[in-house]
Every structure is written in structure tokens, then in C-alpha cells.
MILUM-39362 format. One line per field, with one value per residue (C-alpha): residue number from 1; x, y, z. Coordinates in pm, 1 decimal, decimal comma, padded with zeros to 6 digits. Last residue first. Example, Ala and Ser with C-alpha at 12.3 -4.5 7.8 and 13.67 -1.06 7.14 Angstrom:
BEGIN
nr = 2|1
X = 01367,0|01230,0
Y = -00106,0|-00450,0
Z = 00714,0|00780,0
***
This chain:
BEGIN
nr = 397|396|395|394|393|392|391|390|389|388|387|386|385|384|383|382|381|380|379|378|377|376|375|374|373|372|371|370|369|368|367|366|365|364|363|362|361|360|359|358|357|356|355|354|353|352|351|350|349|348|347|346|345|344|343|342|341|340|339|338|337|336|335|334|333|332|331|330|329|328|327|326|325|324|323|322|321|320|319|318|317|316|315|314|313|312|311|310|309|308|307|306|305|304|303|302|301|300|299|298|297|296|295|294|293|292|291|290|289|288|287|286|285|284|283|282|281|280|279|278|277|276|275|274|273|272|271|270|269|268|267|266|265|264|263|262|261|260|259|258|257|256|255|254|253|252|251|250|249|248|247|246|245|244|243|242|241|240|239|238|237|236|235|234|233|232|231|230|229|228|227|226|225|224|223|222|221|220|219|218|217|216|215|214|213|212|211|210|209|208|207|206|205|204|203|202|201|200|199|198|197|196|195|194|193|192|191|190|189|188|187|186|185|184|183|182|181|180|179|178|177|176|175|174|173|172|171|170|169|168|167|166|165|164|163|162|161|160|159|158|157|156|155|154|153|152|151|150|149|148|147|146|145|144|143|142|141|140|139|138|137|136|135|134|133|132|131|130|129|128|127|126|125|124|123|122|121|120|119|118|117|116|115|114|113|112|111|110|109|108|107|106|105|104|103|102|101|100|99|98|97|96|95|94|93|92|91|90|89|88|87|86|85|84|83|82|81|80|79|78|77|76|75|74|73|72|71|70|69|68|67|66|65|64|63|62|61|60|59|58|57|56|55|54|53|52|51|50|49|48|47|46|45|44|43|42|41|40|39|38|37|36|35|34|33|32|31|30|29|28|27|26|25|24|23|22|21|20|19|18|17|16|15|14|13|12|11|10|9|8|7|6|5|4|3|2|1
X = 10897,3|10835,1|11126,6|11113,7|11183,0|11486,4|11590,0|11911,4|12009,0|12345,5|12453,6|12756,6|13069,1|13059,2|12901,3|12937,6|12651,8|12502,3|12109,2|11865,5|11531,6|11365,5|11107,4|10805,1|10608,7|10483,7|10795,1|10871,2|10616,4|10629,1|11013,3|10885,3|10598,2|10870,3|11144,8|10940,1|10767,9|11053,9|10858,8|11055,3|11301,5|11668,6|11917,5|11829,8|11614,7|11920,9|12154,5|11843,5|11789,4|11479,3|11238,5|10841,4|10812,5|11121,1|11311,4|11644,9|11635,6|11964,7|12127,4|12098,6|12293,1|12565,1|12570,1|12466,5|12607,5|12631,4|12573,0|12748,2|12492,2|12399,2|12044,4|12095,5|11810,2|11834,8|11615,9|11551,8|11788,4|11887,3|12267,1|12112,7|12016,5|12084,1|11980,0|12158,8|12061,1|12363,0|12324,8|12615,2|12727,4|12612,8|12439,8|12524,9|12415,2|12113,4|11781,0|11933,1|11985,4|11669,4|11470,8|11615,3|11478,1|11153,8|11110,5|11221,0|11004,1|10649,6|10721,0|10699,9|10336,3|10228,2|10371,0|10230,3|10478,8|10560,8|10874,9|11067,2|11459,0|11580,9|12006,8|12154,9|12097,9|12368,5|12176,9|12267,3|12131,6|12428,0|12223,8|12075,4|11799,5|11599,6|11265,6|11318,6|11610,5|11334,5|11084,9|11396,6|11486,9|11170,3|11149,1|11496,5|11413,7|11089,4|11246,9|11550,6|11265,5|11046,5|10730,0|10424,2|10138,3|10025,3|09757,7|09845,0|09600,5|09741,0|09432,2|09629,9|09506,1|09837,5|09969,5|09621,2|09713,7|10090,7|09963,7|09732,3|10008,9|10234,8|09953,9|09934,7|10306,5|10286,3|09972,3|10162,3|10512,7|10263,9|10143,8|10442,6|10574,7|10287,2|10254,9|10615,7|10506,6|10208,7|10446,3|10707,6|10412,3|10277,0|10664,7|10625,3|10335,0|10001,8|09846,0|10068,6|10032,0|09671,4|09849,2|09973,6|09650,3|09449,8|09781,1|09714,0|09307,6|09399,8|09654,5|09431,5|09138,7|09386,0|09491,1|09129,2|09024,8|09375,1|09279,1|08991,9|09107,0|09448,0|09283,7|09043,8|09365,8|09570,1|09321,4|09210,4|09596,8|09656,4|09315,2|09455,8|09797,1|09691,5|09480,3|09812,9|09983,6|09702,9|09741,3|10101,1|10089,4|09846,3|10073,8|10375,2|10199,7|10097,6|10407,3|10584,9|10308,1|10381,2|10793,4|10752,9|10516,4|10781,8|11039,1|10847,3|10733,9|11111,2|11244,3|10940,1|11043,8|11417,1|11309,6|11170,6|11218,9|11329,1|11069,9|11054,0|10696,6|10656,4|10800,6|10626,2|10277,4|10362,8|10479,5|10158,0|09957,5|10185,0|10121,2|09721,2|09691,9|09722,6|09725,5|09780,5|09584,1|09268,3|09239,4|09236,2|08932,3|09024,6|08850,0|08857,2|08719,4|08605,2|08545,4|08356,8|08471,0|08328,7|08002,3|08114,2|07976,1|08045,0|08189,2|08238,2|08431,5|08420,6|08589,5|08864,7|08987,5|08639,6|08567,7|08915,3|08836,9|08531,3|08706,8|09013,0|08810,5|08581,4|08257,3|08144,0|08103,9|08343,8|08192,9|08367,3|08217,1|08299,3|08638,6|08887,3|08928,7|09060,9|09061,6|09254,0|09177,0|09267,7|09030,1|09056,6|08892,2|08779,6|08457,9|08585,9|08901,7|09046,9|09367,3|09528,2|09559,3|09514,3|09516,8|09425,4|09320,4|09400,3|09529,0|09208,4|09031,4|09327,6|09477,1|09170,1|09132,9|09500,4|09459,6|09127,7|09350,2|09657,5|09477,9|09310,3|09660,9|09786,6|09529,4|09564,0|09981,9|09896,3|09671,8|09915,6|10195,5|10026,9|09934,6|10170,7|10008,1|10355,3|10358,9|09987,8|10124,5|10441,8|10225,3|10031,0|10330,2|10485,0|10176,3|10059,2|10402,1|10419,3|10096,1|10196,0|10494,6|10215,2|10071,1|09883,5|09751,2|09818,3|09996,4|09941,0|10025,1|09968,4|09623,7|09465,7|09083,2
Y = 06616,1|06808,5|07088,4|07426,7|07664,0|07902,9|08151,0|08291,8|08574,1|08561,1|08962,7|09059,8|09216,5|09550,7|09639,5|09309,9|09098,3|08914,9|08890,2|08762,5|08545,7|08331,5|08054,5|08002,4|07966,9|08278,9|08424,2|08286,0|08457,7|08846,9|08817,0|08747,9|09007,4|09271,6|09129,8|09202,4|09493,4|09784,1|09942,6|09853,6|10014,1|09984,4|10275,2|10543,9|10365,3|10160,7|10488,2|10580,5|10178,8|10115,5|10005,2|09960,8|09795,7|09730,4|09370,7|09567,0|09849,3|09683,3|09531,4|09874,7|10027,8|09791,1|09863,3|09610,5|09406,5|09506,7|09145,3|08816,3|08614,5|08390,2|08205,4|08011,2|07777,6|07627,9|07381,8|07374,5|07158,6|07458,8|07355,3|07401,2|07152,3|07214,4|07400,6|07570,0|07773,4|07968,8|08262,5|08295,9|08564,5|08519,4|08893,1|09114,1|09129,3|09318,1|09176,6|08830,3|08834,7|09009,1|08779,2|08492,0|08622,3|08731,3|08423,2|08138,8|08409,9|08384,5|07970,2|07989,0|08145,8|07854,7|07585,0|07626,7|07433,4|07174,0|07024,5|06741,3|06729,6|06430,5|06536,2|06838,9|07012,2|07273,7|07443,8|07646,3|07894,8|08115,0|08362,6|08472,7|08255,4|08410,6|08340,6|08002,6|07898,8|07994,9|07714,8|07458,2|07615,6|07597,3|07235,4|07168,0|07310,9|07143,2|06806,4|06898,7|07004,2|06703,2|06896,0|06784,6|07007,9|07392,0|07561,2|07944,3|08290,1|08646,5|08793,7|08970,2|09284,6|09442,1|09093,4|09068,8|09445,5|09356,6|09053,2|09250,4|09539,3|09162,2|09085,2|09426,1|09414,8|09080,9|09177,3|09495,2|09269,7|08998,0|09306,9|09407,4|09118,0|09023,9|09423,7|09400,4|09017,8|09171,9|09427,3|09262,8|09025,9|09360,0|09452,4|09055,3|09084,9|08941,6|08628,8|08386,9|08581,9|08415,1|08277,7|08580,5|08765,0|08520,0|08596,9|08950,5|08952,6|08754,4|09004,6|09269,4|09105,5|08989,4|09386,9|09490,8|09287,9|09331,2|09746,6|09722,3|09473,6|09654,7|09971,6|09867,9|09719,2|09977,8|10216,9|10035,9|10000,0|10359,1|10399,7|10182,2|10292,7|10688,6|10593,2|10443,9|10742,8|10969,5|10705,6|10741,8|11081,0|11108,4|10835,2|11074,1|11404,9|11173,2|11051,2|11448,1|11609,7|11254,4|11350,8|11745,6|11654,4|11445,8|11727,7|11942,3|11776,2|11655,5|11980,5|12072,2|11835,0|11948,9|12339,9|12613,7|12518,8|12765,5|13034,9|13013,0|12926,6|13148,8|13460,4|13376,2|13379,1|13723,7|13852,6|13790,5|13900,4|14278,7|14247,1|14136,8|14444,2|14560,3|14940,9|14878,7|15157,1|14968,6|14757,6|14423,5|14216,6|13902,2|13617,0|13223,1|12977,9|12596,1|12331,1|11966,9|11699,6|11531,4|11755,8|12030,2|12131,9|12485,9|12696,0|12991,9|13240,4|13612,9|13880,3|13619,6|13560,5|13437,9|13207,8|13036,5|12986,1|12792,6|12538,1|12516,1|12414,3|12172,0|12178,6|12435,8|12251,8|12055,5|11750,7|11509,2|11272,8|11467,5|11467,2|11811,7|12102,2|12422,4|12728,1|13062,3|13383,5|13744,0|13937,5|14251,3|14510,9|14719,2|14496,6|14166,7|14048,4|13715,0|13621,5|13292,0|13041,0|12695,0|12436,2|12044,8|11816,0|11439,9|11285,8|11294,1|11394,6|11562,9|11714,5|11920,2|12067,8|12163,6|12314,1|12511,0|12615,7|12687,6|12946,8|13109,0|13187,8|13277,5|13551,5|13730,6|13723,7|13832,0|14116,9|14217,1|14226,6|14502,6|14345,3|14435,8|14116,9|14023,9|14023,5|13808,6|13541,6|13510,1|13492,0|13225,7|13054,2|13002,1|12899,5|12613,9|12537,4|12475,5|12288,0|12082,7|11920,8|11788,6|11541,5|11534,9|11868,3|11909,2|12253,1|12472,8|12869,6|13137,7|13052,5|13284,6|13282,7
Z = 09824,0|09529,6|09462,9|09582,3|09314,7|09322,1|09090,3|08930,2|08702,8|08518,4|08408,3|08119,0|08130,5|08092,1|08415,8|08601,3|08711,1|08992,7|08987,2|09256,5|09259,9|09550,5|09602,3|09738,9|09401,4|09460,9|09521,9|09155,0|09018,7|09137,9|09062,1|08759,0|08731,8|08857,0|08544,0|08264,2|08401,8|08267,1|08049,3|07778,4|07494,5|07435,2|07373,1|07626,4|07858,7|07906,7|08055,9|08262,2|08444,3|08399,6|08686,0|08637,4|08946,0|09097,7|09012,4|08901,4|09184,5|09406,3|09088,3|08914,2|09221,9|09176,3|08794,6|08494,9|08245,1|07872,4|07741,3|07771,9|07909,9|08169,8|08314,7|08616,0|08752,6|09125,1|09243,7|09604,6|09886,3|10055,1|09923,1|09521,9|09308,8|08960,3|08660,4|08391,9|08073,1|07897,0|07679,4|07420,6|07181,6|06792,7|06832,5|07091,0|07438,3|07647,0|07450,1|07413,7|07817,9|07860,5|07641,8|07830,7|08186,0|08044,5|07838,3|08177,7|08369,8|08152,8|08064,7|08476,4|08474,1|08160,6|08322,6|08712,8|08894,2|09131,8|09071,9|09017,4|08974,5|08729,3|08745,5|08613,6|08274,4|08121,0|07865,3|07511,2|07336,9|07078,0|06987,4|06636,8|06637,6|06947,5|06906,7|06736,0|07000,0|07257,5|07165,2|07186,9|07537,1|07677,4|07596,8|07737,1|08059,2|08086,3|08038,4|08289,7|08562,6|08570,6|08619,0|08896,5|08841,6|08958,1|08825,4|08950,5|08988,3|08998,0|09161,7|09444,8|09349,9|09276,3|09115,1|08872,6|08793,0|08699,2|08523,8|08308,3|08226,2|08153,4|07922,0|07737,9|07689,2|07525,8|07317,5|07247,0|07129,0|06917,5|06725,7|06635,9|06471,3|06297,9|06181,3|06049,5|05837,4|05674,6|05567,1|05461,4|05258,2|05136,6|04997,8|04851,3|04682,5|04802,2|04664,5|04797,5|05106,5|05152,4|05517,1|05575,5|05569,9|05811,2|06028,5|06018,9|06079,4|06393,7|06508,2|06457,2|06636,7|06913,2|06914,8|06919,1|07219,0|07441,4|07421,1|07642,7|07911,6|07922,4|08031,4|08225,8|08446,0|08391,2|08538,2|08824,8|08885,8|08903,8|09102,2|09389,6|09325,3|09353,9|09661,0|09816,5|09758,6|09929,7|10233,7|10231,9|10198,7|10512,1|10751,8|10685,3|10755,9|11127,1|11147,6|11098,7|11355,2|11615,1|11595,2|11550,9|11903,1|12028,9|12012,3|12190,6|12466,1|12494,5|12491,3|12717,6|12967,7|12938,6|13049,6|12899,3|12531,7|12274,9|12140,0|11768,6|11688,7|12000,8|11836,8|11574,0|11685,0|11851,2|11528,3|11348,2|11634,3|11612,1|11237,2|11253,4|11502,9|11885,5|11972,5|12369,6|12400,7|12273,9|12569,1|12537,9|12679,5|12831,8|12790,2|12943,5|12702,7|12866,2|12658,9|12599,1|12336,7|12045,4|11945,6|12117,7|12499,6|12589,7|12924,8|12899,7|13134,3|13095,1|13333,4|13445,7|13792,0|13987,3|13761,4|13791,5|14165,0|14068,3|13841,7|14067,0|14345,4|14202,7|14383,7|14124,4|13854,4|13589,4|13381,5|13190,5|12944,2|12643,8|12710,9|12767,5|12568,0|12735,9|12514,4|12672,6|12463,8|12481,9|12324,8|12044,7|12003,2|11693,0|11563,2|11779,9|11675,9|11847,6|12016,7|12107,5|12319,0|12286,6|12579,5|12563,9|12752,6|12670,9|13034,3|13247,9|13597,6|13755,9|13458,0|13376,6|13671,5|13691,9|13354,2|13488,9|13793,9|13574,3|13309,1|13583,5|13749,0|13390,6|13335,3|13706,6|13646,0|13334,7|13442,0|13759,8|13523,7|13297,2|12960,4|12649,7|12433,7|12455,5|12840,2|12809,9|12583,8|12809,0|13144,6|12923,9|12861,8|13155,2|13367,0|13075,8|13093,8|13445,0|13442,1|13181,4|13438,1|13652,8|13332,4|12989,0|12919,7|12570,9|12511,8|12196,9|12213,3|11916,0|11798,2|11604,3|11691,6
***
């Protein structure tokens, strides 16, 4: 059956549609007035029927081919547990109007088809349906109930689209992150192997010339850069699963400072690293996670700025009472609408992408961290001028 009409028989005011529309259906269909008026009398009494004994009916009509004819069609479907018979008026009446009524029982609901044979003369086809189905695709509303009808079924037929591509988008993450995890897994065994093989190598170098020593020394480099984008594609997995795991202790926050920035004045020798440390503030931490934002967070800022400029480390104790660490640099800065995206997933700003690789992941797993540690993290910056990124950590009471 096409279906040119829906209505869901929920209250009174469906029974003038239901009315309406059929006698439409039927004048389009080029019935005489005394058929449609026959057609959209049976059409009420069943929908009346309907109405009275529950709130979820629902009325299609449309038109079916049969050999060379076709039929005019009205489909009530209405709860499994209801049952119609002749002791209710409207359902016997309605038998009476229409040359074939059928009543069926569906595996989830129950139904009741009313059918009207069209005569031949009247010359219908898939065009003429076509056009019929349109016409009421198109038809404005009949009254303000049926604005409203109308408008809250786009409403429910747009949540309900909605509700499906989110649930297609979350399979795509699900097996997205499947991926990346077995992924990572199988490619962090042959770079530790690799990187392992290279630092046995290096330290025979005394037997190696010094391009191979270069060499030796590239492939060092470069593998230590996968393994660290391998572990943050881990992290990002661990964070999507909700796997990412923390061993917290008890860390006097100046002394941990200070260590990380010793270790990152090595990484980073050709910046000016310097810290501004405040008062003894303990914290509970998990070292190893928070080493991961203190690096990610410096090598951005040595990443972003020119050589010899400065990248200063502060910490103090904010008006919340939490520990507050700064990290600023001199570098390119960053846009308003950058700011807003910064700590996305995967995030790169396009003018960046351009002149400085990354995945952008560096700055999601931190954010990822730190909220896990029940604090916060936020950037201010300048374009031009340089960024300072701050985060919170609750201290030990």
C-alpha cells in the first residue's frame, strides 16, 4: 500500500482529521461525494472506536494495485490487547458502510482495513498516486490542533533521526577506539624492540662511525616520539573505556615542580626554563599521570615559541583553596575560537597543522587527567603573543 495520510489517534480533535482527510483522500481519488462522504463516515466510527478504548491508534491511508484496479485503503492499528465486536456501535455501523472490512491480528498490535474498490473510469496510476501523496505532504494544517499535531510530529520524526545518528556515531567510537586500542598494543612491541636494539647500538658506538652514530642517534630520537604517540593513542583508549587507572601518594608540590623542571631543562635545552615556586603545598597525586601533563603542557609551549625565549613554571594557592600551576610562553599564541576547541579530542588548529605536526592528543589526555584528579584546566592566550595554561589540583587536607 502507498500511504498518502498518517494520523495517530490520540484524542476528540483526531476524529476531525481523520473525517477531513479521508473525504480529501477520496475527492482526489475522483470519488463521487456520496462515496467519500460513505468512506469517511466509516473511517470516523472505527477512529472513534479506537479513541475510546486507548490513546496509540493509528490511521494510514493509502492506495493499493490489484492486477488492473486499484483499492482505496483505510488501516487502523490499535493494541494487541484490544478487542472490537459487534456490541460496539461504531465498530458494527462501520461494517455496514464499506464493501470489505478486515479485521487482522499482527504480531504487536491488532488492525482493522476498510476497502474501496476504484473504478477503472476514474483512470488512476503511479503518477496520479504520486501526486496525490504530495499534495498532502504539502497540504497546510486544517486548523491550530493540527498545526501543532504537525509540528510535533517533524519535532518527535527529527529526535527520533537524531537519537539513530547518535547511536550509529557512537558505534563508530566504540569500534574507533577498539581499533586504536589493538592497534597501539600491536605496534608498542616492535617499537620498544627497535628502540632497545638502538640504544644497545649506541652504546657499541665507539665502534661505529660517526655518520652511523647520526644515525643511530635520528632513529633514538624518533623512536622515543612513536612510543610517545603510541602511549598517549593507549591513554586515549584507556580514557574512552574508562580504564585510565591512578596510584595516588602524598607530593610536596614545590619539590615535584622543581624535579620536573630539571628533567625538562634536558629535553628542552634551548629554552629559557624557569619556575616561580610558592609556599610547601601537598598534594595527592599519581606521579607518573601528572609527569604526562607538566610534559604535554611544557612541550607545547617549547613546541609553539622560538628558541632562547622563556617558559615560566609557577605554582601557588589559588582563592578556591586548590593548587594552582601556570605554565607561560612566548610563542605564536592562539585564537578565541582555538581557546574554545583547544582540549578537543584530536583538535588542531588548521593554520598549526600547517607548520607543526601532532595529532592533537597531548592536551585531551591532560585535560582527561587533571579532571580526574578533581581539578580543572583552561588556557588564556593572545594570537601573537604567546599562551599560559593553568590547572588546578586539590590539595591534601
Amino acid at each position: 500500500m502507498t500511504v498518502v495520510v498518517i494520523i495517530t489517534l490520540e484524542n476528540e480533535m483526531d476524529l476531525v482529521l481523520a473525517h477531513k482527510r479521508s473525504m480529501k483522500v477520496a475527492e482526489k481519488v475522483g470519488l463521487t461525494t456520496a462515496t467519500q462522504t460513505t468512506f469517511a463516515t466509516a473511517v470516523s466510527e472505527i477512529a472513534r472506536t479506537v479513541i475510546e478504548h486507548t490513546n496509540d491508534g493509528v490511521l494510514n491511508i493509502g492506495l493499493e494495485q490489484n492486477k488492473q484496479r486499484y483499492t482505496l485503503i483505510a488501516s487502523v492499528s490499535y493494541g494487541k490487547d484490544i478487542r472490537f465486536n459487534n456490541g460496539d456501535a461504531g465498530y458494527f455501523y462501520a461494517q455496514k458502510l464499506v464493501p470489505e472490512f478486515v479485521q487482522t491480528e499482527e504480531t504487536d498490535h491488532n488492525k482493522i482495513d476498510m476497502k474501496f474498490g476504484i473504478p477503472r473510469s476514474l483512470k488512476l496510476d503511479p503518477s496520479k498516486i504520486s501526486g496525490i501523496k504530495h499534495f498532502f505532504g504539502k497540504e497546510q494544517p486544517i486548523n491550530a490542533y493540527d498545526e501543532i499535531k504537525q509540528r510535533n510530529a517533524s519535532l518527535s520524526q527529527l529526535a527520533v533521526q537524531k537519537e539513530e545518528e547518535l547511536r550509529q556515531s557512537r558505534i563508530i567510537d566504540e569500534k574507533k577506539t577498539e581499533f586504536i586500542s589493538i592497534a597501539s598494543h600491536e605496534i608498542k612491541t616492535p617499537i620498544t624492540i627497535i628502540k632497545a636494539y638502538t640504544q644497545v647500538a649506541m652504546g657499541l658506538s665507539e665502534q661505529c662511525s660517526v655518520q652511523v652514530k647520526a644515525i643511530l642517534e635520528k632513529v633514538d630520537t624518533q623512536t622515543t616520539k612513536l612510543m610517545s604517540l603510541v602511549q598517549q593513542l593507549l591513554d586515549i583508549s584507556k580514557i574512552e573505556n574508562g580504564n585510565l587507572q591512578y596510584i595516588k601518594e602524598e607530593v610536596e608540590l614545590n619539590g615535584f615542580v622543581a624535579e620536573m623542571a630539571d628533567i625538562i631543562r634536558h629535553i628542552y635545552p634551548n629554552h629559557d626554563i624557569s619556575t616561580r615556586l610558592c609556599d610547601g603545598l601537598p598534594v595527592n597525586i599519581d606521579r607518573i599521570r601528572m609527569e604526562q601533563v607538566f610534559s604535554n603542557l611544557i612541550g607545547n609551549a617549547a613546541k609553539y615559541s622560538k628558541k632562547g625565549t622563556k617558559i615560566v613554571i609557577r605554582c601557588s594557592k589559588d582563592i578556591d583553596g586548590m593548587a594552582k600551576i601556570t605554565v607561560t610562553d612566548h610563542g605564536i599564541g592562539m585564537s578565541p575560537a582555538t581557546m574554545e576547541l583547544i582540549f578537543n579530542k584530536f583538535y588542531r588548529d588548521k593554520d598549526v597543522i600547517k607548520t607543526h605536526s601532532g595529532l592533537g592528543m597531548g592536551l585531551y589526555v591532560a585535560s582527561k587527567i587533571v579532571a580526574d584528579h578533581g581539578g580543572r584546566i583552561w588556557v588564556d592566550s593572545e594570537d601573537g603573543k604567546g599562551s599560559s595554561f593553568y590547572f588546578t589540583i586539590p590539595l591534601t587536607s
